[in-house]
TIVEX-613809 format. One record per residue (C-alpha): x, y, z; residue number from 1. Coordinates in steps of 0.05 Angstrom, whole numbers, always signed. Example, Ala and Ser with C-alpha at 12.3 -4.5 7.8 and 13.67 -1.06 7.14 Angstrom:
+246:-90:+156:1
+273:-21:+143:2
END
This chain:
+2990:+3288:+567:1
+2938:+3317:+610:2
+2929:+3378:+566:3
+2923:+3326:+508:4
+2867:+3288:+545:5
+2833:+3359:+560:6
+2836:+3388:+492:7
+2799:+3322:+457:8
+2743:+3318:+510:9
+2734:+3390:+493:10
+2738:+3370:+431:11
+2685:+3315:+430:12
+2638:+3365:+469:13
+2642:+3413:+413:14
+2627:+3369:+362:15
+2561:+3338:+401:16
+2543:+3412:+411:17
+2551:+3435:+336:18
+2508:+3365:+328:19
+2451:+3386:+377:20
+2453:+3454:+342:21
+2447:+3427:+275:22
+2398:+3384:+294:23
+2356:+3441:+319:24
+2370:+3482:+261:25
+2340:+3425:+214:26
+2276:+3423:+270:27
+2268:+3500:+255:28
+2274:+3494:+188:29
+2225:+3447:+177:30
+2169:+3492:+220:31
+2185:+3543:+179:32
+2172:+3502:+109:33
+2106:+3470:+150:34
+2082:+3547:+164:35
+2095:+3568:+90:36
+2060:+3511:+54:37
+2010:+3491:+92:38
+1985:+3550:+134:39
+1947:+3615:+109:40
+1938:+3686:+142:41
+1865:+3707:+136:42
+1840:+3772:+180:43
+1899:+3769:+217:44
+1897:+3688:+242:45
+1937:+3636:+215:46
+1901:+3577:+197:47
+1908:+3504:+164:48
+1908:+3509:+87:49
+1856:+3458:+49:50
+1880:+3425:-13:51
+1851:+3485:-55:52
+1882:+3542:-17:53
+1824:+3562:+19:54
+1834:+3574:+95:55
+1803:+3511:+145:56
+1780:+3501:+208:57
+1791:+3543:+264:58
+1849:+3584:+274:59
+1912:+3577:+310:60
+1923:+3625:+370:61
+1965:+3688:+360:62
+1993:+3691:+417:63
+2023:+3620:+423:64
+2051:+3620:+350:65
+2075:+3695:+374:66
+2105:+3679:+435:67
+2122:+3616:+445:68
+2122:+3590:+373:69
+2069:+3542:+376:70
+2015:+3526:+333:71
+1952:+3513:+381:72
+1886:+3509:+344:73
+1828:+3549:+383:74
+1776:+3515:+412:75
+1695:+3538:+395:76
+1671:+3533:+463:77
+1610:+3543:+493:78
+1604:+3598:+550:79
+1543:+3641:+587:80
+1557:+3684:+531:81
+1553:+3643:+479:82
+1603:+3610:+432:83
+1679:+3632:+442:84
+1744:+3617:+407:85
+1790:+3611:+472:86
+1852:+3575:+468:87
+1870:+3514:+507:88
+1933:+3525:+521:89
+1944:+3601:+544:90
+1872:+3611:+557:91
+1871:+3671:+512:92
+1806:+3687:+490:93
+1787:+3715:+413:94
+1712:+3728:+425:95
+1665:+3704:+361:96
+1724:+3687:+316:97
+1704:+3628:+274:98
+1734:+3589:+228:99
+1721:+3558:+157:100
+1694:+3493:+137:101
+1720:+3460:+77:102
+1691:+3428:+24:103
+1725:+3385:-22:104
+1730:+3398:-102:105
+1689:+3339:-133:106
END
């Protein structure tokens, strides 16, 4: 009986762990879809797409959506040496990069 007992809590542990995986499976999937519809790679930076294509706003930082597969926009920020992109997260810093404003088709 007690190898009975053991053999369905393993049971029940495998099937909430083949859950959790699924789960996560659906999360990555869904990244994925939101990096190939909606995001564009323009002089090596991903950035938001606009309706009509065009990249938008400022870029997203290499080395988070490298690394640690995040999408953290860069932040223009004002230094002693003028405007930077730097990223708020990882504190990276990409110099003059700028981004793109967007104007919608009338």
């Amino acid at each position: 009986m007690s190898a009975v007992a053991d053999a369905k809590i393993a049971l029940v542990d495998a099937r909430e762990e083949i859950a959790s995986r699924d789960k996560e499976i659906d999360q990555l999937k869904e990244g994925l879809r939101f990096l190939r519809e909606n995001t564009i790679v323009v002089r090596g930076f991903r950035f938001e797409k606009a309706l009509n294509g065009s990249p938008m706003d400022m870029p997203f930082c290499i080395r988070c959506d490298t690394i640690d597969g995040i999408l953290i926009r860069l932040a223009k920020t004002s230094t002693k040496d003028g405007y930077k992109a730097l990223c708020p997260s990882c504190k990276a810093d990409f110099g003059g990069e700028h981004g793109f404003g967007y104007r919608p088709e009338s």
